[in-house]
Phi, psi and omega in degrees: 000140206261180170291195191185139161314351212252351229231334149341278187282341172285337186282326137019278184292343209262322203305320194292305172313357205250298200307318200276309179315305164339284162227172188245009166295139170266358158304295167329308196277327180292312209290305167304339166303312190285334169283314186287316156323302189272339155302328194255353160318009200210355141328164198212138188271023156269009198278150180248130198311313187305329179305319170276332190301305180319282170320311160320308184269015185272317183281352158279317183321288204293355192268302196302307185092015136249114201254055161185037176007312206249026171318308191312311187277003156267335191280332216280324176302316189272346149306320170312297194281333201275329185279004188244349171337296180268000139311317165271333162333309190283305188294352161317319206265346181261334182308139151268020138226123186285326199290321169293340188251356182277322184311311175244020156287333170266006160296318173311270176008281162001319168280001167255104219211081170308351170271341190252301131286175192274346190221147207273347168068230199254073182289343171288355161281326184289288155020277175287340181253013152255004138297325177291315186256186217268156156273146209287305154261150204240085182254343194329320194301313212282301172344300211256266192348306180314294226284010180292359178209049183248164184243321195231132147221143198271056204278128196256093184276167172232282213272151159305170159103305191309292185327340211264268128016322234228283185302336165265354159313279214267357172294293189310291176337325191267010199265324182297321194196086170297046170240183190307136187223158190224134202222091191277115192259179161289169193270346188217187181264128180203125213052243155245023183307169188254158185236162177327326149285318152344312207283321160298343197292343190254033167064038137347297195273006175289317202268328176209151172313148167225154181177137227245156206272358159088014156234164189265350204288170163266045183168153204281106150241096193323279182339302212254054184257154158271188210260012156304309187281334189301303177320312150353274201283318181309325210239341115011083141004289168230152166266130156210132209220104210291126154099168213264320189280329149257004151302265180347311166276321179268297193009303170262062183272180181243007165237186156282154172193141159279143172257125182236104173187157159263135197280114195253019196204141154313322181306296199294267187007273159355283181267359148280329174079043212227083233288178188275150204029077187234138166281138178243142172230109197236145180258159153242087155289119170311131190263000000 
């Protein structure tokens, strides 16, 4: 998915919010505005939104002199999410398809997104009540067909928190198709995506290979992946690929992949064809 002019002014807002997390100089908070400004003077609109934000936040690091801002709010997401476990357990267990209500408990995940808001608000509201509704798109038949005959399956995470969600998810999945399953994180920290520690730390790896994609962007952007990961995603049965920052970077993949995420924008809307906070299960066929 290429940028959209509209995707400008947020990255703007995410640079200054970021900024303020950091520090409370306001000197400081202009320099990072100002650099990031003149980084994007120099966009190209083929460029894919995860592509720029990896510069963008490389150039708040070097302005700032801190390269993970939002450590605090990542551990804070997956206490949050580890604390909400066992409650949806149960209700997982009460579904009458458990594999449909992990799917979209782990699209609920999804809102915990520091890029798109400041706070993670009632996720356990949001939850139940995208279990009660319909999905705004309905690819679920094909998903679970894929995966009644996958042998690797391939999941792509995005947010802390989320990930917590990502694992009772590929938990349900293995009850359905107890095969290899694998779990691609960032290669380094950028917002609050989860990176290889995150993923052990909420017992990832109890459930799947984990193994991180050699990029800083915030969506699977194959060109700067290492070449582990690419074989990875190329040779995988099913792709399923959590959130708006990998919708954005695979969209125009050259396989199929499920897009599993909530639509947190007008842009995404747009090209999804999906009103904003709607959970989405979407196929991508390579045309």
């Amino acid at each position: 998915m290429r940028i959209d002019v509209e995707c400008i002014p947020c990255f703007v807002r995410q640079a200054r919010e970021t900024a303020a997390r950091v520090t409370s100089d306001g000197a400081l908070q202009w320099q990072v505005v100002r650099a990031v400004c003149r980084l994007i003077d120099g966009v190209t609109p083929e460029m894919s939104p995860p592509q720029l934000a990896e510069r963008i936040y490389d150039t708040i690091a070097a302005v700032t002199g801190n390269g993970d801002p939002f450590v605090a709010e990542k551990r804070r997401a997956n206490e949050l999410a580890l604390g909400l476990e066992p409650r949806f357990k149960e209700v997982l267990a009460s579904e009458p398809d458990p594999l449909l209500g992990a799917v979209k408990l782990s699209i609920a995940g999804n809102s915990m997104d520091l890029g798109v808001v400041r706070d993670y608000g009632d996720v356990a509201g949001l939850a139940h009540s995208m279990l009660a509704a319909p999905l705004g798109i309905d690819d679920y038949a094909a998903l679970r067909e894929r995966l009644s005959e996958a042998r690797h399956v391939l999941v792509v995470g995005d947010n802390n928190g989320e990930i917590v969600f990502d694992r009772l998810l590929i938990e349900q999945m293995r009850t359905i198709r107890p095969c290899r399953y694998t779990y691609v994180v960032r290669g380094r920290p950028v917002i609050n995506d989860v990176t290889m520690e995150d993923a052990l730390a909420v017992g990832m790896d109890r459930v799947a290979d984990v193994v991180a994609s050699g990029s800083g962007a915030p969506g699977l952007v194959l060109s700067d992946c290492v070449a582990d990961t690419r074989r990875l995603f190329e040779s995988a049965d099913l792709v399923v690929a959590k959130g708006q920052g990998n919708y954005e970077a695979l969209s125009d993949a050259t396989r199929d992949v499920f897009f599993l995420l909530m639509v947190k924008c007008d842009v995404i809307s747009r090209d999804v064809q999906a009103p904003v906070g709607v959970a989405v299960v979407k196929q991508h066929l390579p045309l």
